[in-house]
C-alpha positions in Angstrom: 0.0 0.0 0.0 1.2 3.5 -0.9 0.0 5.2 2.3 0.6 3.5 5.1 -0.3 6.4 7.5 -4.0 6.2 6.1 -4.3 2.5 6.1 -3.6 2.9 9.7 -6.1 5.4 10.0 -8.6 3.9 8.2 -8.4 0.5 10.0 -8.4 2.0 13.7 -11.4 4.2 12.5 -13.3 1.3 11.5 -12.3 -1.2 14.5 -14.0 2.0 16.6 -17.1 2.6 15.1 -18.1 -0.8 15.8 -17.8 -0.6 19.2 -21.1 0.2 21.4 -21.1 3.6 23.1 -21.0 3.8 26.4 -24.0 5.2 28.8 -23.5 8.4 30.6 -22.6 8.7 33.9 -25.3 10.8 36.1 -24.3 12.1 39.9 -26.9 10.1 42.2 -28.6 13.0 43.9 -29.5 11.2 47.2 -29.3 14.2 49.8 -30.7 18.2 49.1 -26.9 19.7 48.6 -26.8 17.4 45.8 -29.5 19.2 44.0 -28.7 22.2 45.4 -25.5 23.1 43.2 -27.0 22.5 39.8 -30.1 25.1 41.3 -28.0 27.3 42.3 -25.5 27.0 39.4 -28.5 28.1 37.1 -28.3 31.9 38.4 -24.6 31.6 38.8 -22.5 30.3 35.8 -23.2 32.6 32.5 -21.4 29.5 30.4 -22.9 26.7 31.7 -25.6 27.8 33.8 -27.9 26.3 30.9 -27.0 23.2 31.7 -27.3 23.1 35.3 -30.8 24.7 34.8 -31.7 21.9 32.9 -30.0 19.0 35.4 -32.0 21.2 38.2 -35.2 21.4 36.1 -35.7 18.3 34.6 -35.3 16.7 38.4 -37.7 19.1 40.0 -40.1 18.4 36.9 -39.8 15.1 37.6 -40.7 15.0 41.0 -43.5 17.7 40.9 -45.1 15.2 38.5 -44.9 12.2 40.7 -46.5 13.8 43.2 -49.2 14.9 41.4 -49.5 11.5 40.1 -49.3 10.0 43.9 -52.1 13.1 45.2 -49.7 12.8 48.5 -49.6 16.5 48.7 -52.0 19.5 47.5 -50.0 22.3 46.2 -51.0 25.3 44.3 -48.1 26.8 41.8 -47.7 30.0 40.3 -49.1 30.6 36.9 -46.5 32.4 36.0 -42.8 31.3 35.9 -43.3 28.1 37.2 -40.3 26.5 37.1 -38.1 29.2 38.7 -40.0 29.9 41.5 -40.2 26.4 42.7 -36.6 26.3 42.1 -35.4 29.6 44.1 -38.1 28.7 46.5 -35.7 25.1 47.0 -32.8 26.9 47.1 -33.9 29.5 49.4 -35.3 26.4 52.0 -32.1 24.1 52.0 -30.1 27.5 52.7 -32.6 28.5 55.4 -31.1 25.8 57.5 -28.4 24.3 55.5 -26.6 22.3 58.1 -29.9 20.7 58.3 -31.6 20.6 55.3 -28.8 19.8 53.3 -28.6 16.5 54.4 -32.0 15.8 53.9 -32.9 13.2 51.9 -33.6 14.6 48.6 -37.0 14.1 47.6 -37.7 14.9 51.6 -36.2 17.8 51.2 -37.8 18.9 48.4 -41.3 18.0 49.5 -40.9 19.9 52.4 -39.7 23.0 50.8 -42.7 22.7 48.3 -45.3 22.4 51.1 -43.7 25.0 52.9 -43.5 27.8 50.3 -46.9 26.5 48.0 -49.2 25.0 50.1 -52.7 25.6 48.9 -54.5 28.0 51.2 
């Protein structure tokens, strides 16, 4: 062969695509603080606050649906700007008491901050 370089190339190129791509690996968020820097994060970080924002949102979605699914608590949400008030509203609980609620359990924690700050009257 007249190029050896690209021979190279070419065979290392195609023993990689057929190998299976591997699964992301996700922080377990089992106490608040773990949630907490991703909420926090989204106000913070210009670059990559985006991200966090979503990491935070898409958990607290998540969770708001469940227990909406579950009727374990009755909550009443804003109309408007949904998803950042219940996220400031965690953020501002867990650093109420953050020796405390930061080692909550996480969906404790956020349970309790929701009840706390949108309880229906």
């Amino acid at each position: 062969m007249r190029h050896p370089i690209l021979a190279i190339l070419v065979a290392s190129t195609l023993s990689l695509a057929g190998a299976p791509a591997e699964a992301q690996n996700l922080p377990e968020m089992a106490i608040a603080k773990d949630l907490l820097l991703p909420c926090q994060e989204a106000d913070n970080d210009p670059r990559d606050g985006f991200i966090a924002e979503l990491e935070c949102l898409s958990y607290i979605r998540g969770f708001v649906a469940a227990v909406g699914l579950t009727g374990e608590a009755e909550l009443c949400f804003p109309e408007v700007n949904r998803d950042d008030e219940i996220r400031r509203a965690f953020v501002r609980w867990v650093h109420g008491s953050f020796s405390k609620h930061g080692k909550m359990p996480v969906g404790a924690a956020l349970l309790a901050a929701l009840d706390e700050n949108f309880a229906c009257p």
